[in-house]
Biopython code that builds the backbone (N, CA, C, O; Angstrom):
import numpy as np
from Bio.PDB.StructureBuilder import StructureBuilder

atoms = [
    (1, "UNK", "N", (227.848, 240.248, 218.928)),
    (1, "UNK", "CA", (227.747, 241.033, 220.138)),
    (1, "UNK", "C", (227.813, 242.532, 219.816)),
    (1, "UNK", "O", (227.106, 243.339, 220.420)),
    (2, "UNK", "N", (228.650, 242.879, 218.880)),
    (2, "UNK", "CA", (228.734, 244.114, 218.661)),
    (2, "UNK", "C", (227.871, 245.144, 217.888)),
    (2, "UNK", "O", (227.854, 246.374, 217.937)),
    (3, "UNK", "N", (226.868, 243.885, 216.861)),
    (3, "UNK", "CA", (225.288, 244.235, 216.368)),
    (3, "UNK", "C", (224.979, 244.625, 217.579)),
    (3, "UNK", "O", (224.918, 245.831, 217.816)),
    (4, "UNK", "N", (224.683, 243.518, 218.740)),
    (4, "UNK", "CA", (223.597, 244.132, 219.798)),
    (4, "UNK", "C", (223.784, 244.949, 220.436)),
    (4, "UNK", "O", (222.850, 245.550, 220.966)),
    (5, "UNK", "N", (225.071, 245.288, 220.632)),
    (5, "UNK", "CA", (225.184, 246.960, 221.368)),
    (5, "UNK", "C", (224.677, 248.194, 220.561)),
    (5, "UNK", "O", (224.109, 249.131, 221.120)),
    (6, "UNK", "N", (224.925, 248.148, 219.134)),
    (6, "UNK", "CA", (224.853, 248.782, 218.404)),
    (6, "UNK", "C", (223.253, 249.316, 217.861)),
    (6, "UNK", "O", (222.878, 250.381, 217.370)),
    (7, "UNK", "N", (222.349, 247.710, 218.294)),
    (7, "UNK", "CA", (220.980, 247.850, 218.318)),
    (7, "UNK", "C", (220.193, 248.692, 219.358)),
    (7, "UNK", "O", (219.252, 249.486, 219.352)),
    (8, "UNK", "N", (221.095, 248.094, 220.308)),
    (8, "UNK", "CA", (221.000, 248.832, 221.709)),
    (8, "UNK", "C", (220.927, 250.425, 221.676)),
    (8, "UNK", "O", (220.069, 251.171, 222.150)),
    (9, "UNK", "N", (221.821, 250.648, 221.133)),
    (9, "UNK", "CA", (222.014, 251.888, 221.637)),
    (9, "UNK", "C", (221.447, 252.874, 220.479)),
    (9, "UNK", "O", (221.455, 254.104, 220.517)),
    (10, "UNK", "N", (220.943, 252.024, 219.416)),
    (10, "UNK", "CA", (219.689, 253.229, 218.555)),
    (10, "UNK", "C", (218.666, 252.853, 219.099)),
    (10, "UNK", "O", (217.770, 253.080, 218.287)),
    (11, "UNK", "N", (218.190, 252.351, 220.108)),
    (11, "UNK", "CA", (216.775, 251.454, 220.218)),
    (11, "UNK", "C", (217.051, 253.190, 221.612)),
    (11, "UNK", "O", (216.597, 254.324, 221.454)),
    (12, "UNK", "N", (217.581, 252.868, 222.335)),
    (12, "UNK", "CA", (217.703, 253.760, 223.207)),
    (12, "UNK", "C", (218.055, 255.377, 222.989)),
    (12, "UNK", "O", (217.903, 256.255, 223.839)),
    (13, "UNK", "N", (218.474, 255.517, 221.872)),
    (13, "UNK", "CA", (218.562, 257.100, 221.405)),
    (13, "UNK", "C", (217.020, 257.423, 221.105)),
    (13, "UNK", "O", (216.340, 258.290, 221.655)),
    (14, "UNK", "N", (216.611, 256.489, 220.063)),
    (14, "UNK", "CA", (214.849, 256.368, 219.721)),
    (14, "UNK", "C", (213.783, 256.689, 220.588)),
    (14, "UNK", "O", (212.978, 257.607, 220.427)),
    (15, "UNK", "N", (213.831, 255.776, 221.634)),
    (15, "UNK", "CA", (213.464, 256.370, 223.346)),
    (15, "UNK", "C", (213.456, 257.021, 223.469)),
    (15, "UNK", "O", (212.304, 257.450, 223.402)),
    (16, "UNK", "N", (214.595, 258.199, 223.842)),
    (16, "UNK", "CA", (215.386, 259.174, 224.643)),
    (16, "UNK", "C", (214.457, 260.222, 223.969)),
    (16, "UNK", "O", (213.480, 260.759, 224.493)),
    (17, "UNK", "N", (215.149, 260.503, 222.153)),
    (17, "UNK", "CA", (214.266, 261.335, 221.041)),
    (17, "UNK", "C", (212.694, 261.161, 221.738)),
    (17, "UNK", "O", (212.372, 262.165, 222.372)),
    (18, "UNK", "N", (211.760, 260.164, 221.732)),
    (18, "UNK", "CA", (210.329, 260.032, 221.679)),
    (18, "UNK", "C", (210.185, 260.715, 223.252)),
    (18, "UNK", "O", (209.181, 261.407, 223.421)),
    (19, "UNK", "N", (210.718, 260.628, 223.909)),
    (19, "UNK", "CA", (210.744, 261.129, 225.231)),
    (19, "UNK", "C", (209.947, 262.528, 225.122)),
    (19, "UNK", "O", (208.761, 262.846, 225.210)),
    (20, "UNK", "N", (211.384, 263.345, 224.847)),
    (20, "UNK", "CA", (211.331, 265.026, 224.292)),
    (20, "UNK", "C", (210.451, 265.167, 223.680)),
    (20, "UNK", "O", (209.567, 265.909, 224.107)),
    (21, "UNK", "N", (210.301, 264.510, 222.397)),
    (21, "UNK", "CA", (209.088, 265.017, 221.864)),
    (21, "UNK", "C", (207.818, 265.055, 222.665)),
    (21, "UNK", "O", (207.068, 266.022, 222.797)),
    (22, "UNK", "N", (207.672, 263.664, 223.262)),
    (22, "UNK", "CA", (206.240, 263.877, 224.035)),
    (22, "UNK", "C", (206.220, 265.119, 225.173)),
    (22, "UNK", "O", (205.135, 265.671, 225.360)),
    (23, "UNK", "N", (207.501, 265.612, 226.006)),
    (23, "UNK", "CA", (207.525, 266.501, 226.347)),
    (23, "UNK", "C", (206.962, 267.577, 226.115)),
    (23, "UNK", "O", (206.071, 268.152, 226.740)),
    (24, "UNK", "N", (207.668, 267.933, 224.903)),
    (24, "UNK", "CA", (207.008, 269.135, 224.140)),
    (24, "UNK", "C", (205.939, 269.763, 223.676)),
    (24, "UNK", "O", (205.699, 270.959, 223.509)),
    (25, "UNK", "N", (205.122, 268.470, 223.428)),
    (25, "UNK", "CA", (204.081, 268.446, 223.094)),
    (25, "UNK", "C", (203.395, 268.834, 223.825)),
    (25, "UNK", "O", (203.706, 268.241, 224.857)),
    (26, "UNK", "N", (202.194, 269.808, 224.147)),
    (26, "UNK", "CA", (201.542, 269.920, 225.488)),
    (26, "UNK", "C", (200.099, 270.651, 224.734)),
    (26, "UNK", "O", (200.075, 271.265, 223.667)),
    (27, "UNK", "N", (199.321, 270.455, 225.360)),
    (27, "UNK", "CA", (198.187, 270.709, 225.400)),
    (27, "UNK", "C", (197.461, 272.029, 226.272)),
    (27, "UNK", "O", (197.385, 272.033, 227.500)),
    (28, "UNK", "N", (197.071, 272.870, 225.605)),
    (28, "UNK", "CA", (196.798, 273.752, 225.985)),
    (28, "UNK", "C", (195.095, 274.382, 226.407)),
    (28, "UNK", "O", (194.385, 274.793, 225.489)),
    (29, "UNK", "N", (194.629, 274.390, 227.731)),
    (29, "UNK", "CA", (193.238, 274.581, 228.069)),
    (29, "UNK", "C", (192.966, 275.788, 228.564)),
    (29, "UNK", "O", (193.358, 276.320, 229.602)),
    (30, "UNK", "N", (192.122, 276.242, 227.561)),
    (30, "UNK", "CA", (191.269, 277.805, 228.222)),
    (30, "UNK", "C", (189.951, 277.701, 228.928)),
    (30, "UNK", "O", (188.804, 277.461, 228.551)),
    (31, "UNK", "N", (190.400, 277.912, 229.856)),
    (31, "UNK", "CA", (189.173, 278.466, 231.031)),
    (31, "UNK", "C", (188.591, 279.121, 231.252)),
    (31, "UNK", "O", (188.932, 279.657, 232.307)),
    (32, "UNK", "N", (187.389, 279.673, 230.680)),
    (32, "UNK", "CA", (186.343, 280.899, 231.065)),
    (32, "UNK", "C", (185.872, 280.592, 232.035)),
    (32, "UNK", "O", (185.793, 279.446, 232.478)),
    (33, "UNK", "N", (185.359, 281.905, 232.675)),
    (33, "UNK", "CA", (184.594, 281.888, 233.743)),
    (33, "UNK", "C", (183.499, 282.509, 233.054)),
    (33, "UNK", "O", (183.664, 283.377, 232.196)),
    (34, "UNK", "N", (182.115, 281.968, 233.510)),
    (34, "UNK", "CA", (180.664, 282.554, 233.588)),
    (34, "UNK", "C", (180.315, 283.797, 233.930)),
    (34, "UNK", "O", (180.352, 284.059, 235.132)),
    (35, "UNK", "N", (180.056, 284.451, 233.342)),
    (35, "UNK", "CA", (179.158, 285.878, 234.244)),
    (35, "UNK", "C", (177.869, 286.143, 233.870)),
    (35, "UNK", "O", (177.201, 285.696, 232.938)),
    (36, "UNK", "N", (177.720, 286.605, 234.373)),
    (36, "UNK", "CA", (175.927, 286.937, 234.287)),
    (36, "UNK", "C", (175.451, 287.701, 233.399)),
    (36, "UNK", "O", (175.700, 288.878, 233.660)),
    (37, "UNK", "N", (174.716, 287.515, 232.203)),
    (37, "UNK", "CA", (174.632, 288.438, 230.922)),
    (37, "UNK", "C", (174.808, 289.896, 231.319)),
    (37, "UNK", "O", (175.688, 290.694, 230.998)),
    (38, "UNK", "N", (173.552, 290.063, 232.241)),
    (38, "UNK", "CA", (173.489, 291.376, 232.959)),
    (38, "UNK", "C", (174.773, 292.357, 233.111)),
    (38, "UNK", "O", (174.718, 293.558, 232.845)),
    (39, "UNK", "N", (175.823, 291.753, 233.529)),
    (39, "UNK", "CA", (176.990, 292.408, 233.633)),
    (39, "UNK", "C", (178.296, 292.519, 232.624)),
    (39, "UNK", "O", (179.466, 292.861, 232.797)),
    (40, "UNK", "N", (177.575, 292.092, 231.554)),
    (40, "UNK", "CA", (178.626, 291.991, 229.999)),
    (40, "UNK", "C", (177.927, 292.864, 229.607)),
    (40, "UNK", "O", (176.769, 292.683, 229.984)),
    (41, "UNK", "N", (178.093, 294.008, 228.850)),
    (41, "UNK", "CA", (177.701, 294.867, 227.572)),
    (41, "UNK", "C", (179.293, 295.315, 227.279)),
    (41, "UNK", "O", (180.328, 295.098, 227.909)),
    (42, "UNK", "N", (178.970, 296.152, 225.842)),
    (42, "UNK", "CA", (179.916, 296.572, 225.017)),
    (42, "UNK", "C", (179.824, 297.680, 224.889)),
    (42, "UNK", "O", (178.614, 297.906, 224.921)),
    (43, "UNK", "N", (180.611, 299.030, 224.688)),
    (43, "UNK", "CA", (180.384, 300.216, 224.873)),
    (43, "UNK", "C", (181.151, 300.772, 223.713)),
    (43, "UNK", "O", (182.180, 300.131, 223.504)),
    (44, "UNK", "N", (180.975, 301.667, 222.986)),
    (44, "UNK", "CA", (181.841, 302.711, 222.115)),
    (44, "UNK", "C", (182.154, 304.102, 222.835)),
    (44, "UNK", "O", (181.399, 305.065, 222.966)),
    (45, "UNK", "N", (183.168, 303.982, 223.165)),
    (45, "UNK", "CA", (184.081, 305.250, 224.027)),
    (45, "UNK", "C", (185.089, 305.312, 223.315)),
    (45, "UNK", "O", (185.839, 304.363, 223.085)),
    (46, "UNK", "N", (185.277, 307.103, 222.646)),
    (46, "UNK", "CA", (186.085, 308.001, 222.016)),
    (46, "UNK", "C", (186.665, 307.108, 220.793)),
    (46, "UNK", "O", (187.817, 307.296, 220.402)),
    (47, "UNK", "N", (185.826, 306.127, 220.202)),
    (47, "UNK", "CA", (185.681, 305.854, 218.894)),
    (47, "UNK", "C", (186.348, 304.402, 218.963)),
    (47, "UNK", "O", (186.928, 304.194, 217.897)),
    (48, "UNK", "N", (186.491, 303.112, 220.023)),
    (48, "UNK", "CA", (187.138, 302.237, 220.146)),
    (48, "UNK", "C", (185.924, 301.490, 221.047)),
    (48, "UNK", "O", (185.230, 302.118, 221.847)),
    (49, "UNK", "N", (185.785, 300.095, 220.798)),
    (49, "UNK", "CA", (184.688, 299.401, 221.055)),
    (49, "UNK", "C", (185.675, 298.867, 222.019)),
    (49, "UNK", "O", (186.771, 298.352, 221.796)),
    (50, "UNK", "N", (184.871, 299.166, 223.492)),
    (50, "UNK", "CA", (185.334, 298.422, 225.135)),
    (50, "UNK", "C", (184.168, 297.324, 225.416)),
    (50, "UNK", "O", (182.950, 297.204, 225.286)),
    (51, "UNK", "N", (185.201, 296.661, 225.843)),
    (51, "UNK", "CA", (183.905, 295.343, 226.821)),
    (51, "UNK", "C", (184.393, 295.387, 228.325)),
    (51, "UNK", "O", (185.526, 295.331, 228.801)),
    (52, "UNK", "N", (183.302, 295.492, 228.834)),
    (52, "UNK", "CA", (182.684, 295.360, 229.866)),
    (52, "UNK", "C", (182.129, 294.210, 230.456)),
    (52, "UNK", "O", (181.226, 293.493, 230.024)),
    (53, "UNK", "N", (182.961, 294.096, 231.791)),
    (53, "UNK", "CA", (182.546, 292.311, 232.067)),
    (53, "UNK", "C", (182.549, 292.614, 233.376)),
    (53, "UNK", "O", (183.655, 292.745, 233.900)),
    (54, "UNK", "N", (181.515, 292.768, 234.085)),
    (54, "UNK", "CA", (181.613, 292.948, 235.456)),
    (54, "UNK", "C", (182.506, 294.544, 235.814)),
    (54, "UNK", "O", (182.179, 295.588, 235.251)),
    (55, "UNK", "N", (183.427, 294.480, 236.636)),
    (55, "UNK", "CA", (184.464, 295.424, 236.987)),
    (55, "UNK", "C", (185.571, 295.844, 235.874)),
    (55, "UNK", "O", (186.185, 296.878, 235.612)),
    (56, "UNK", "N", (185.512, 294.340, 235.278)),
    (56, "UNK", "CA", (187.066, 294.615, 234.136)),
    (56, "UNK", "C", (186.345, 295.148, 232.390)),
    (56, "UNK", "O", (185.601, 294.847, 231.457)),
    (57, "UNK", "N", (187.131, 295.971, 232.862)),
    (57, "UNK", "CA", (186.885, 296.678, 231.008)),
    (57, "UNK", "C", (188.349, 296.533, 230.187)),
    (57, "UNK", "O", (189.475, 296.715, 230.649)),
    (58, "UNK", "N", (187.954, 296.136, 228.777)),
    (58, "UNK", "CA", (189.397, 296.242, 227.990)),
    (58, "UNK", "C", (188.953, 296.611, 226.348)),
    (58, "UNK", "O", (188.019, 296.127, 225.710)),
    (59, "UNK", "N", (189.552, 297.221, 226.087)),
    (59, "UNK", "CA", (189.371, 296.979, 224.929)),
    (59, "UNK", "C", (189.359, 295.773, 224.236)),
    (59, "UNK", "O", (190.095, 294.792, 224.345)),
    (60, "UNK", "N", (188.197, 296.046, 223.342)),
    (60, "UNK", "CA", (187.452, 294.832, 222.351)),
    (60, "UNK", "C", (188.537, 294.963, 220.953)),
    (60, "UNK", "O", (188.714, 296.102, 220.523)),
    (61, "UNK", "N", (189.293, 293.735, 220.216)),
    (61, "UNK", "CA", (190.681, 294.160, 219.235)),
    (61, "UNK", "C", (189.681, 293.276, 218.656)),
    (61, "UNK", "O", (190.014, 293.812, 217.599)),
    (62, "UNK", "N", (188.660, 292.335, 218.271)),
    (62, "UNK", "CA", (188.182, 291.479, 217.573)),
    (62, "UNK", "C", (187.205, 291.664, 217.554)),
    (62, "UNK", "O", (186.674, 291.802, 218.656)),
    (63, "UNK", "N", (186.323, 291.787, 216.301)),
    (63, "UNK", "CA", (184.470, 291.471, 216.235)),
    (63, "UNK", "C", (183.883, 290.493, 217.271)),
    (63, "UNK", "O", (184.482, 289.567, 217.817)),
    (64, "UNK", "N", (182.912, 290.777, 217.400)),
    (64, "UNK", "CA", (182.008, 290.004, 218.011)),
    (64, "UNK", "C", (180.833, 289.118, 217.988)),
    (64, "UNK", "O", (179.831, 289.824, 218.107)),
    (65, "UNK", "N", (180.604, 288.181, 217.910)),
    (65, "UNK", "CA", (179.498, 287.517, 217.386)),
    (65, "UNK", "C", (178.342, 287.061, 218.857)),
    (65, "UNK", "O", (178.577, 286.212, 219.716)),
    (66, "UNK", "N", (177.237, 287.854, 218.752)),
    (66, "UNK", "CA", (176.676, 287.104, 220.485)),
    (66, "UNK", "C", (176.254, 286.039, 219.898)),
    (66, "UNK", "O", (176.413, 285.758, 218.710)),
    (67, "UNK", "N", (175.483, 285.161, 221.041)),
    (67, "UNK", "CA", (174.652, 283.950, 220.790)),
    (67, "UNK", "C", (173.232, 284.114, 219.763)),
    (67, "UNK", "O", (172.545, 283.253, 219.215)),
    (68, "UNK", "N", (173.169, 285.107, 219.771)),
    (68, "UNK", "CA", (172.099, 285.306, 219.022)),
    (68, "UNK", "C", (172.197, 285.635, 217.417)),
    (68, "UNK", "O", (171.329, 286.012, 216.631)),
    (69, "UNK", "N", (173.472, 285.369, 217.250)),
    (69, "UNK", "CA", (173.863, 285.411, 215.641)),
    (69, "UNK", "C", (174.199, 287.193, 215.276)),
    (69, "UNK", "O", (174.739, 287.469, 214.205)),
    (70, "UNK", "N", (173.847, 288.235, 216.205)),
    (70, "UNK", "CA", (174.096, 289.547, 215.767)),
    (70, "UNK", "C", (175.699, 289.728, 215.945)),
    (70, "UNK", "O", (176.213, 288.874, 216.668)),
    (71, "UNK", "N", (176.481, 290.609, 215.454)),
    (71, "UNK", "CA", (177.708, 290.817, 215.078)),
    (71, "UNK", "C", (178.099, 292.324, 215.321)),
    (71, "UNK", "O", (177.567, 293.288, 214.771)),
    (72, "UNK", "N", (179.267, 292.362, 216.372)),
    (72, "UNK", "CA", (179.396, 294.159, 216.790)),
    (72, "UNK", "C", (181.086, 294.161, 216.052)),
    (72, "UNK", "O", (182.026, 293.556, 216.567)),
    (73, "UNK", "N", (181.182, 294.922, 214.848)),
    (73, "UNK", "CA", (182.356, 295.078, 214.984)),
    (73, "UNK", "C", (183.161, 296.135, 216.024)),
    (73, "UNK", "O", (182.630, 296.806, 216.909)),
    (74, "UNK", "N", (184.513, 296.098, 215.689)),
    (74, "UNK", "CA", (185.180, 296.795, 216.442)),
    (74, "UNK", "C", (185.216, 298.239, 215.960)),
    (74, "UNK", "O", (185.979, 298.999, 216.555)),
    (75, "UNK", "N", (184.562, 298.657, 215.062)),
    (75, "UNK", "CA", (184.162, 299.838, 214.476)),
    (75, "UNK", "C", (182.769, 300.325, 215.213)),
    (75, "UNK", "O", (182.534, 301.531, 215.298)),
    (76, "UNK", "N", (182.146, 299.657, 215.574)),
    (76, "UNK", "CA", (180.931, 299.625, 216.112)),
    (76, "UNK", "C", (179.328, 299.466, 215.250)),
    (76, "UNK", "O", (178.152, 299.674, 215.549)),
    (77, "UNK", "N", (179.886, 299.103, 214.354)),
    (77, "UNK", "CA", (179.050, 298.454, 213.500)),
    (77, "UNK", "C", (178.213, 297.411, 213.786)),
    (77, "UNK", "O", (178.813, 296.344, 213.922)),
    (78, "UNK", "N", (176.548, 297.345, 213.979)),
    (78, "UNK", "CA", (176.277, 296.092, 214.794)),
    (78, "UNK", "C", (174.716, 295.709, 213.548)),
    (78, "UNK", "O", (173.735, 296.357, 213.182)),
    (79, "UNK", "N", (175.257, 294.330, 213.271)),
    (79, "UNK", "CA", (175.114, 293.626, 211.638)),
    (79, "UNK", "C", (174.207, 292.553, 212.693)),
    (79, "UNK", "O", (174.607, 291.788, 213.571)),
    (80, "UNK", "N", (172.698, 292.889, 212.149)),
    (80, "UNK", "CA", (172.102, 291.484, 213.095)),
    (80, "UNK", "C", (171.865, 290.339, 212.457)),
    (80, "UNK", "O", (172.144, 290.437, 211.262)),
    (81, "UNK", "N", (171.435, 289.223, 212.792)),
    (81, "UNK", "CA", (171.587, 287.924, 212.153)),
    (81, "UNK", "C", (170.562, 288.092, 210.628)),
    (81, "UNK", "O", (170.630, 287.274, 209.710)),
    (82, "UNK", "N", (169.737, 289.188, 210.618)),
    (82, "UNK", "CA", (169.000, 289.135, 209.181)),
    (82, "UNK", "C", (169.584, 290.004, 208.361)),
    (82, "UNK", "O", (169.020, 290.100, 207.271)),
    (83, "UNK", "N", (170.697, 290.791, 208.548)),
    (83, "UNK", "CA", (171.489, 291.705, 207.551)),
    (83, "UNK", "C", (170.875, 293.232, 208.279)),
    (83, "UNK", "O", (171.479, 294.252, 207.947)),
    (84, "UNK", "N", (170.088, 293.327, 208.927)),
    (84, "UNK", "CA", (169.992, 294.731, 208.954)),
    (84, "UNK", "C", (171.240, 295.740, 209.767)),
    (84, "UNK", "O", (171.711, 295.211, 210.774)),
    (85, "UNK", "N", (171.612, 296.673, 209.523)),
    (85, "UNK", "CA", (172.522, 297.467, 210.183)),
    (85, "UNK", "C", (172.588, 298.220, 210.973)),
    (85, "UNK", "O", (171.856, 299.145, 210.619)),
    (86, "UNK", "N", (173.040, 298.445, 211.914)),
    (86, "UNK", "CA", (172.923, 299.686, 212.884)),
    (86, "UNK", "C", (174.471, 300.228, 213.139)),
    (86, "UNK", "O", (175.439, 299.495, 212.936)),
    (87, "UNK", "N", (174.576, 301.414, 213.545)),
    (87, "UNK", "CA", (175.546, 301.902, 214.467)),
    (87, "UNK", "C", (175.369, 302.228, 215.700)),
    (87, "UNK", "O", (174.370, 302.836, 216.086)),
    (88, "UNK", "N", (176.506, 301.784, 216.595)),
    (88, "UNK", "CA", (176.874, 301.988, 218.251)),
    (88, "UNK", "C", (177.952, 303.660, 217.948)),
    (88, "UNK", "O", (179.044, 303.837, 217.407)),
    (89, "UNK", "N", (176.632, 304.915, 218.829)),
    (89, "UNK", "CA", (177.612, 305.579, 218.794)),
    (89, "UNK", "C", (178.121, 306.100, 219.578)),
    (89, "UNK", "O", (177.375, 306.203, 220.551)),
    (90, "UNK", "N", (179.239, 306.616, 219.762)),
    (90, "UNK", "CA", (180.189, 307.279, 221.404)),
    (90, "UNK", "C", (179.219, 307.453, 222.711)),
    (90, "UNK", "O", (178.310, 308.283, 222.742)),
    (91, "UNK", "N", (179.501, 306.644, 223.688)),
    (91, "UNK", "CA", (178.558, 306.307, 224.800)),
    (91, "UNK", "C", (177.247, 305.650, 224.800)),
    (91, "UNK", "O", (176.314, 305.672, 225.602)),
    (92, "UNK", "N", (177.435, 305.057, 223.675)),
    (92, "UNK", "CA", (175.886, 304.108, 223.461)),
    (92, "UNK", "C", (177.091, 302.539, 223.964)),
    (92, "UNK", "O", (178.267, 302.203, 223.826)),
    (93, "UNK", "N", (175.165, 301.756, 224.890)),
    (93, "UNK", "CA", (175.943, 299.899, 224.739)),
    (93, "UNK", "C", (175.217, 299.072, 224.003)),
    (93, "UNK", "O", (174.175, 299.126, 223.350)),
    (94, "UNK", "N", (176.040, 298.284, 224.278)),
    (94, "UNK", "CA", (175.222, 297.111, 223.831)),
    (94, "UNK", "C", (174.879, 296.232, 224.220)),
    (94, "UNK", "O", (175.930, 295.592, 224.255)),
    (95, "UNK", "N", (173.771, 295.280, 224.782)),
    (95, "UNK", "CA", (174.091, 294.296, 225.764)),
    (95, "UNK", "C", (174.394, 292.880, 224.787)),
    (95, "UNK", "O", (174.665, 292.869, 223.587)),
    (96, "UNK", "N", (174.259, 291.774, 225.667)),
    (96, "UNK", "CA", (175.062, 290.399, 224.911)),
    (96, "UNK", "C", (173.918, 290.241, 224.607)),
    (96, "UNK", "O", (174.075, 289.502, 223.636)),
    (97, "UNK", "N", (172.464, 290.427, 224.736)),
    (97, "UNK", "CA", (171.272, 289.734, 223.728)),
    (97, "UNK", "C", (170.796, 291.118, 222.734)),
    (97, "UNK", "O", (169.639, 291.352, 222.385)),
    (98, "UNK", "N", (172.005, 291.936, 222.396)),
    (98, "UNK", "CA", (171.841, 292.729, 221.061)),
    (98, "UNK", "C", (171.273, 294.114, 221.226)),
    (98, "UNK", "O", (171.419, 295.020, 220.406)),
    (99, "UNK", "N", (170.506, 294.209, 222.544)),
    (99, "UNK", "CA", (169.851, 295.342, 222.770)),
    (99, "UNK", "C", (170.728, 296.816, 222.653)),
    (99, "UNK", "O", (171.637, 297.045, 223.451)),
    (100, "UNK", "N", (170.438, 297.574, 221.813)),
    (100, "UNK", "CA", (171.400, 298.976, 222.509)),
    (100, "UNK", "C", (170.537, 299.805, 222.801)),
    (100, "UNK", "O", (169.373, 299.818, 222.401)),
    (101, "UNK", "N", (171.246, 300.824, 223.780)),
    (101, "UNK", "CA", (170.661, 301.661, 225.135)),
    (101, "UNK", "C", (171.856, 302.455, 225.506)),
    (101, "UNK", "O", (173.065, 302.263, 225.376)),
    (102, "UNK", "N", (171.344, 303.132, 225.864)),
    (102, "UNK", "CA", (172.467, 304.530, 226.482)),
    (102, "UNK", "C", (172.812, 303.316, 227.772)),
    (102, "UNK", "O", (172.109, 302.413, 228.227)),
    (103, "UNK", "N", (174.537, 303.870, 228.175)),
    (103, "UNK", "CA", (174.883, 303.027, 229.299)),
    (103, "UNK", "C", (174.262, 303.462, 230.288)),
    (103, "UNK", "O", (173.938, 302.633, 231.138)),
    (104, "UNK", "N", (173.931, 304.769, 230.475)),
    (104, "UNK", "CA", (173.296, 304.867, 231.821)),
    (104, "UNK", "C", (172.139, 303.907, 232.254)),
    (104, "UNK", "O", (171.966, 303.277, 233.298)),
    (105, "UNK", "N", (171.455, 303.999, 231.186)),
    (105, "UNK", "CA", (170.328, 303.267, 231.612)),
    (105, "UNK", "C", (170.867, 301.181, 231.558)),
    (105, "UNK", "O", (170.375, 300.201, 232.118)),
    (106, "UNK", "N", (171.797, 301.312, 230.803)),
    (106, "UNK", "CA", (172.043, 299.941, 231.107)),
    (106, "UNK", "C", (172.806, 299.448, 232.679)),
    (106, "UNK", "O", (172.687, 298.346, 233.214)),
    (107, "UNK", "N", (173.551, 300.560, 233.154)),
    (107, "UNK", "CA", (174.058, 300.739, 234.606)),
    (107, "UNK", "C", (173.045, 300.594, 235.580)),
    (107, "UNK", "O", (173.107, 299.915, 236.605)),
    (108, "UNK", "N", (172.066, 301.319, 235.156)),
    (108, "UNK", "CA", (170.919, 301.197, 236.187)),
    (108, "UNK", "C", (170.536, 300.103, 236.556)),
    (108, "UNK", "O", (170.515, 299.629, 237.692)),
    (109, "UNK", "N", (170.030, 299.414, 235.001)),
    (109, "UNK", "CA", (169.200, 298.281, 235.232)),
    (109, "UNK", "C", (170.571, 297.096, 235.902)),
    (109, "UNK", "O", (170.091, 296.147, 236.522)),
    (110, "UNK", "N", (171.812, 297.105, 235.831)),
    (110, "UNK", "CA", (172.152, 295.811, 236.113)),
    (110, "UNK", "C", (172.571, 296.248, 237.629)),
    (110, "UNK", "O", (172.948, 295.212, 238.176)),
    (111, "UNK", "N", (172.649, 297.149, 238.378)),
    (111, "UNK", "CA", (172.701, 297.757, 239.471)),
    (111, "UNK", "C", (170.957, 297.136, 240.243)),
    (111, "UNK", "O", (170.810, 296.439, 241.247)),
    (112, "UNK", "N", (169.944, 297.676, 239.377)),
    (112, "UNK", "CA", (169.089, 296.968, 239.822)),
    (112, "UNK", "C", (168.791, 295.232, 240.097)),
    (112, "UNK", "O", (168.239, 294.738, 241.081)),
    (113, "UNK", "N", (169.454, 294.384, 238.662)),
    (113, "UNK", "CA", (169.372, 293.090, 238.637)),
    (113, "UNK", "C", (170.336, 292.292, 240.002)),
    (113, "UNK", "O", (170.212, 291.127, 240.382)),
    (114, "UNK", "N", (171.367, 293.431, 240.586)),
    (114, "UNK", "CA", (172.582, 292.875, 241.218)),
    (114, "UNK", "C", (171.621, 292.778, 242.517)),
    (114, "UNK", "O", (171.392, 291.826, 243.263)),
    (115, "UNK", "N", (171.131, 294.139, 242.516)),
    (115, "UNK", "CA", (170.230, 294.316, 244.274)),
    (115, "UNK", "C", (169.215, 293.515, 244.031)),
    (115, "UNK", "O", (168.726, 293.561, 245.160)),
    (116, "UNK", "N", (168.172, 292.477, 243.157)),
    (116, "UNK", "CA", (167.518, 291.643, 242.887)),
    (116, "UNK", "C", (168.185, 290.356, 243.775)),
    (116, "UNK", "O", (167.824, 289.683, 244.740)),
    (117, "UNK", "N", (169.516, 290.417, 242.770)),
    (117, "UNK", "CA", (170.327, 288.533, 243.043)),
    (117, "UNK", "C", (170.679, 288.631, 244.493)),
    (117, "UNK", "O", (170.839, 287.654, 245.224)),
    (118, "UNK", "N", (170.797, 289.972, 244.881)),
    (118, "UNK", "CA", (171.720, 289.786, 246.464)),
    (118, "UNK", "C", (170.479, 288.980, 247.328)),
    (118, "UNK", "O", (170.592, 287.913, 247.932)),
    (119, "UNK", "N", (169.265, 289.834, 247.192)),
    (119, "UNK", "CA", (168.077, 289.680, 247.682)),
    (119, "UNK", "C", (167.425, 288.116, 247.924)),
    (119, "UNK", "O", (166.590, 287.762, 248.757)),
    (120, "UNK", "N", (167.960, 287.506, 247.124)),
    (120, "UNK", "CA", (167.067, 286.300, 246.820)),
    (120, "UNK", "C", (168.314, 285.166, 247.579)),
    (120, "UNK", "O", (168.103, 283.954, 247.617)),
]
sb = StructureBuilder()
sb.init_structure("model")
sb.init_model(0)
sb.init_chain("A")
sb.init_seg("    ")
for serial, (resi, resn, name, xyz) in enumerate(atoms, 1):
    if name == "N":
        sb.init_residue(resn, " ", resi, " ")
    sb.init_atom(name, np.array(xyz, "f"), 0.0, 1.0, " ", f" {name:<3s}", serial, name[0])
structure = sb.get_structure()
């Protein structure tokens, strides 16, 4: 009798332990939201690469790789998928399919693309 209490009650500490652990354990999910290429570019202002996502701007702390295999560092270094090099310089963007352009003119056009989408 005194085995089976004794079984008992590591069988049930064992439990208790596996419990917590599964507790602990947790799984963690990141959620992006979509935006519209149009309204993502990357900008070099006073020597620090900002992104631009709609309204919210933050500074960019990590390189960048778009879908298209080109690469903006945070230096503003922009390395396209065949090795050739360019520089992004103070008030130049970039958009997410690699293009760079003075922001003004990239403001324009997605100001234009926005009064397009409202339209339709």
């Amino acid at each position: 009798m005194k085995k089976l209490l004794i079984m008992f009650a590591a069988v049930m500490v064992s439990a208790a332990t596996f419990a917590q652990t599964e507790k602990k354990t947790s799984t963690t999910t990141t959620t992006t939201t979509e935006t519209k290429n149009a309204s993502e570019y990357y900008m070099m202002k006073d020597g620090k690469l900002m992104h631009y996502m709609g309204s919210n701007v933050q500074p960019q702390e990590t390189n960048v790789t778009l879908k298209n295999g080109t690469l903006i560092s945070t230096t503003g270094e922009v390395t396209r998928k065949d090795g050739t090099k360019e520089t992004i310089a103070n008030n130049q963007c970039i958009n997410t399919f690699g293009k760079i352009e003075s922001c003004d003119k990239m403001r324009d056009d997605m100001k234009t693309n926005a009064n397009t989408d409202d339209q339709k």
